[in-house]
C-alpha positions as CSV (number, residue, x, y, z in Angstrom):
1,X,0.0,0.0,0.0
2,X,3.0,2.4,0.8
3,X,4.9,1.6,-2.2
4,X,1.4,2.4,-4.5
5,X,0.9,5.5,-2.5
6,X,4.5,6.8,-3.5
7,X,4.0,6.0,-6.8
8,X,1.1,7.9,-7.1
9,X,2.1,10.6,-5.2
10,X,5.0,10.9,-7.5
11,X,3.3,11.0,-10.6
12,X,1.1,14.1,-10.9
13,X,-1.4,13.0,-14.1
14,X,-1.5,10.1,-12.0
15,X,-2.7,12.2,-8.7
16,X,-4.9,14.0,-10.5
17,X,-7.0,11.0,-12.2
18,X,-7.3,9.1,-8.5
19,X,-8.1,12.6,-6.7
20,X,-11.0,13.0,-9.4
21,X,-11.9,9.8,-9.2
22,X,-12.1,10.2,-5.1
23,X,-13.9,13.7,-5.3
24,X,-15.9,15.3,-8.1
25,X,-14.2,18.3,-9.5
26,X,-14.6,21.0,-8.1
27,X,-16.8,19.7,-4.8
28,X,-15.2,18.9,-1.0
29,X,-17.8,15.9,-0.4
30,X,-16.2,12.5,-1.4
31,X,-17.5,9.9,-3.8
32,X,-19.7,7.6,-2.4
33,X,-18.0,4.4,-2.9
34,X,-14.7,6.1,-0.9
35,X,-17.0,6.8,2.2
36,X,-18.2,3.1,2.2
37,X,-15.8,1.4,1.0
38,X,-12.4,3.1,1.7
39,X,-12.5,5.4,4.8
40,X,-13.4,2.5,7.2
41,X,-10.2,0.9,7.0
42,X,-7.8,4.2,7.2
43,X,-9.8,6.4,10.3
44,X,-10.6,5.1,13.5
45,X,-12.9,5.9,15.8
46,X,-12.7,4.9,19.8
47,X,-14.7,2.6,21.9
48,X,-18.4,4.6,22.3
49,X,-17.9,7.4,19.9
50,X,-20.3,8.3,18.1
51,X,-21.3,10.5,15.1
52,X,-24.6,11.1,14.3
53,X,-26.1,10.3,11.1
54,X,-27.1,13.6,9.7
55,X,-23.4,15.0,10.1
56,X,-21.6,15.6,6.7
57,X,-18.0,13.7,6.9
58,X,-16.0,15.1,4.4
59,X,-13.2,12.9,5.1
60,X,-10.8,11.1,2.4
61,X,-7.9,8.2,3.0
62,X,-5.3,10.3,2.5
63,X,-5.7,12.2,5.8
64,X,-6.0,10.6,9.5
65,X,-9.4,11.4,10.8
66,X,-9.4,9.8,14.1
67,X,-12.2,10.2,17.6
68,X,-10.9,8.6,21.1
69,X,-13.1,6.7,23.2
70,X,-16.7,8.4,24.8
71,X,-16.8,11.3,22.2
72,X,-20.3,12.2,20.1
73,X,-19.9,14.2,17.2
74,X,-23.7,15.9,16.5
75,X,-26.0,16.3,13.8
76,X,-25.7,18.9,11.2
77,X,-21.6,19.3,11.6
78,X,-18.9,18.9,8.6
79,X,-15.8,17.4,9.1
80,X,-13.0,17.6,6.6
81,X,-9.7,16.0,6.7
82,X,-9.3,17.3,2.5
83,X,-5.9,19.5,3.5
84,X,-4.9,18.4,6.4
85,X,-5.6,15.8,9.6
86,X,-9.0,16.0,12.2
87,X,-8.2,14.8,15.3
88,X,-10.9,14.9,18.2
89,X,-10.0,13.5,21.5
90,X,-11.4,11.4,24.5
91,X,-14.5,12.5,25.9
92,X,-14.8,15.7,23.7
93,X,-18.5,16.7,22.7
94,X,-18.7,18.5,19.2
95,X,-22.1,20.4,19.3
96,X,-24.6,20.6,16.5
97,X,-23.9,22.8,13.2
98,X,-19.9,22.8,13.6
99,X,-17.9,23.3,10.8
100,X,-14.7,21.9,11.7
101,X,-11.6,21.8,8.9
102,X,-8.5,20.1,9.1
103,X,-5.4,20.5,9.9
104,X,-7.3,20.4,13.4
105,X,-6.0,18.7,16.6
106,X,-9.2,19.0,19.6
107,X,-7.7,17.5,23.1
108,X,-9.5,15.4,25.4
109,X,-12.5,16.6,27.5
110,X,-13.4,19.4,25.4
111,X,-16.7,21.6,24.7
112,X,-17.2,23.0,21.4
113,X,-21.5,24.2,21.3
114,X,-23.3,24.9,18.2
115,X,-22.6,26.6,15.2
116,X,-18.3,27.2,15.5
117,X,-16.4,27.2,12.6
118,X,-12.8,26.1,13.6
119,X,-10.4,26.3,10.4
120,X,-6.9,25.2,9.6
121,X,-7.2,26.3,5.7
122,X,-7.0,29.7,4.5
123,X,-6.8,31.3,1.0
124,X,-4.3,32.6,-0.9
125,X,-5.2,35.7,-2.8
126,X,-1.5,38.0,-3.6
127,X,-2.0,37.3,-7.2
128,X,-4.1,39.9,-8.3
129,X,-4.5,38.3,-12.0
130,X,-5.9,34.9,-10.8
131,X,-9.4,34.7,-9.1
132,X,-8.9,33.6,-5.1
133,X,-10.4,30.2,-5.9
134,X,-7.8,29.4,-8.1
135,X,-4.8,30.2,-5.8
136,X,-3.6,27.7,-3.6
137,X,-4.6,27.1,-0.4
138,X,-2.0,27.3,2.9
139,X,-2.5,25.3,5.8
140,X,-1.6,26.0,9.9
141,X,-2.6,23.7,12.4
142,X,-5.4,24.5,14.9
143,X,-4.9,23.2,18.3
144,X,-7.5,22.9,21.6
145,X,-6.1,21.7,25.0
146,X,-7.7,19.6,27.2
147,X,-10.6,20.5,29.0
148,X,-11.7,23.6,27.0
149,X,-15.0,25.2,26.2
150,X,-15.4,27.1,22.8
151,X,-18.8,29.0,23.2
152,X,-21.4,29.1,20.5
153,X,-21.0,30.8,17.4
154,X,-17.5,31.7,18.0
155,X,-14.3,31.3,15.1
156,X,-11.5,29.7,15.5
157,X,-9.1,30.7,12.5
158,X,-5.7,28.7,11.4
159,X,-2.7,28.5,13.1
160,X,-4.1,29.4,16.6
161,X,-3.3,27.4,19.6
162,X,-6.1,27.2,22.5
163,X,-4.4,26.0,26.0
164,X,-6.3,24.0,28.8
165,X,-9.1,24.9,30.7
166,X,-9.6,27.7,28.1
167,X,-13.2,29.2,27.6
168,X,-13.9,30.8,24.0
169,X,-16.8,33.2,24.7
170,X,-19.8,33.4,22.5
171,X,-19.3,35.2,18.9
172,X,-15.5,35.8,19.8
173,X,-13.3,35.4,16.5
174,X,-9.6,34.1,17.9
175,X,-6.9,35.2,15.8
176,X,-3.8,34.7,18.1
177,X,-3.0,31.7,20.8
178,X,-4.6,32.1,24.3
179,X,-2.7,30.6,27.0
180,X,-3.9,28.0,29.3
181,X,-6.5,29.0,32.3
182,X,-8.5,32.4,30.8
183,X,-11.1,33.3,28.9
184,X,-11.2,35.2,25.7
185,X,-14.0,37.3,24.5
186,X,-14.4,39.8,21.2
187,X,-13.8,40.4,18.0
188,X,-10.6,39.9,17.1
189,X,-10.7,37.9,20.8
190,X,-8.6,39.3,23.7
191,X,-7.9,37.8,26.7
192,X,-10.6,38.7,29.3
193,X,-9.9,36.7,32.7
194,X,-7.3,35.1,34.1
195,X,-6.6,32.1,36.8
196,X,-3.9,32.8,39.5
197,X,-2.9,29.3,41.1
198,X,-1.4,31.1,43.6
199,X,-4.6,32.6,44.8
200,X,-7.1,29.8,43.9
201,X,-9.1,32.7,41.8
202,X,-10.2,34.1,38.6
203,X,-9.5,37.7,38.0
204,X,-10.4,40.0,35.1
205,X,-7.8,41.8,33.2
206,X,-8.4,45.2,32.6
């Protein structure tokens, strides 16, 4: 399998006719036959996850999509592993209407509610003589700690780390890494409140 992975890899008429074969042009939502036949054999999903059936996986062979154990991923989300790797931890709840698209790394124990969009894919767009769809697109890792909550509605964008125990108000857009222990609210997001271990308390940053 490796050695037929290299060799198409390495050949790029070659790429092209098994990527088209894969996806439809110009679409994000695998063929049919990949989903059934295919992606059960290259992603793995833990002991009592679950995803529920009306949840668009966008997910190809190519990239890992894995879940740990105990997580649910819930109706009306789209997962895509198309430029880069999903991976969803232990115990890690993915609310309803989440878009979420790889590269994306969410740690164990984590709250994401409804409607976030958490991105590791942007756009290029400096050539002003091609149209932005037909740029390339540039990838940066999203990361989630452990234990975090990402509010509803909010925006994670790519290359932004979130540390443990981090909450992600409602609506905020995050833009730039927030550190482990505070909470982050706005538009671009700003860190809001703070834990101090050597007090035991949370303290707002003014």
């Amino acid at each position: 399998m490796k050695s037929l992975l290299k060799v198409v890899k390495g050949n790029e008429k070659l790429k092209k006719i098994v990527h088209w074969m894969m996806i439809p042009t110009g679409e994000a939502r695998p063929r049919i036959w990949v989903s059934l036949f295919l992606n059960p054999f290259f992603h793995k999903k833990g002991k009592n996850s679950r995803i529920r059936s009306r949840t668009r996986l966008d997910v190809l062979p190519f990239n890992p999509f894995e879940m740990g154990d105990d997580s649910i991923i819930e109706d009306f989300c789209t997962i895509n592993n198309g430029v880069g790797a999903v991976y969803i931890g232990n115990r890690t709840l993915i609310g309803m209407s989440n878009v979420i698209i790889g590269p994306v790394h969410v740690g164990d124990d984590v709250i994401i509610a409804q409607n976030v969009v958490i991105s590791g894919l942007n756009h290029s767009y400096q050539d002003i003589d091609l149209p932005i769809s037909k740029q390339p697109v540039v990838t940066s890792s999203v990361k989630i700690g452990n234990g975090s909550w990402i509010a509803a509605n909010a925006v994670i964008t790519a290359g932004v780390t979130i540390g443990a125990h981090v909450v992600i108000a409602a609506g905020a857009v995050v833009t730039k890494d927030v550190p482990d222990f505070c909470v982050a609210a706005g538009n671009p997001a700003k860190v809001i409140k703070k834990y101090h271990p050597e007090t035991g308390l949370w303290s707002r940053i003014s």
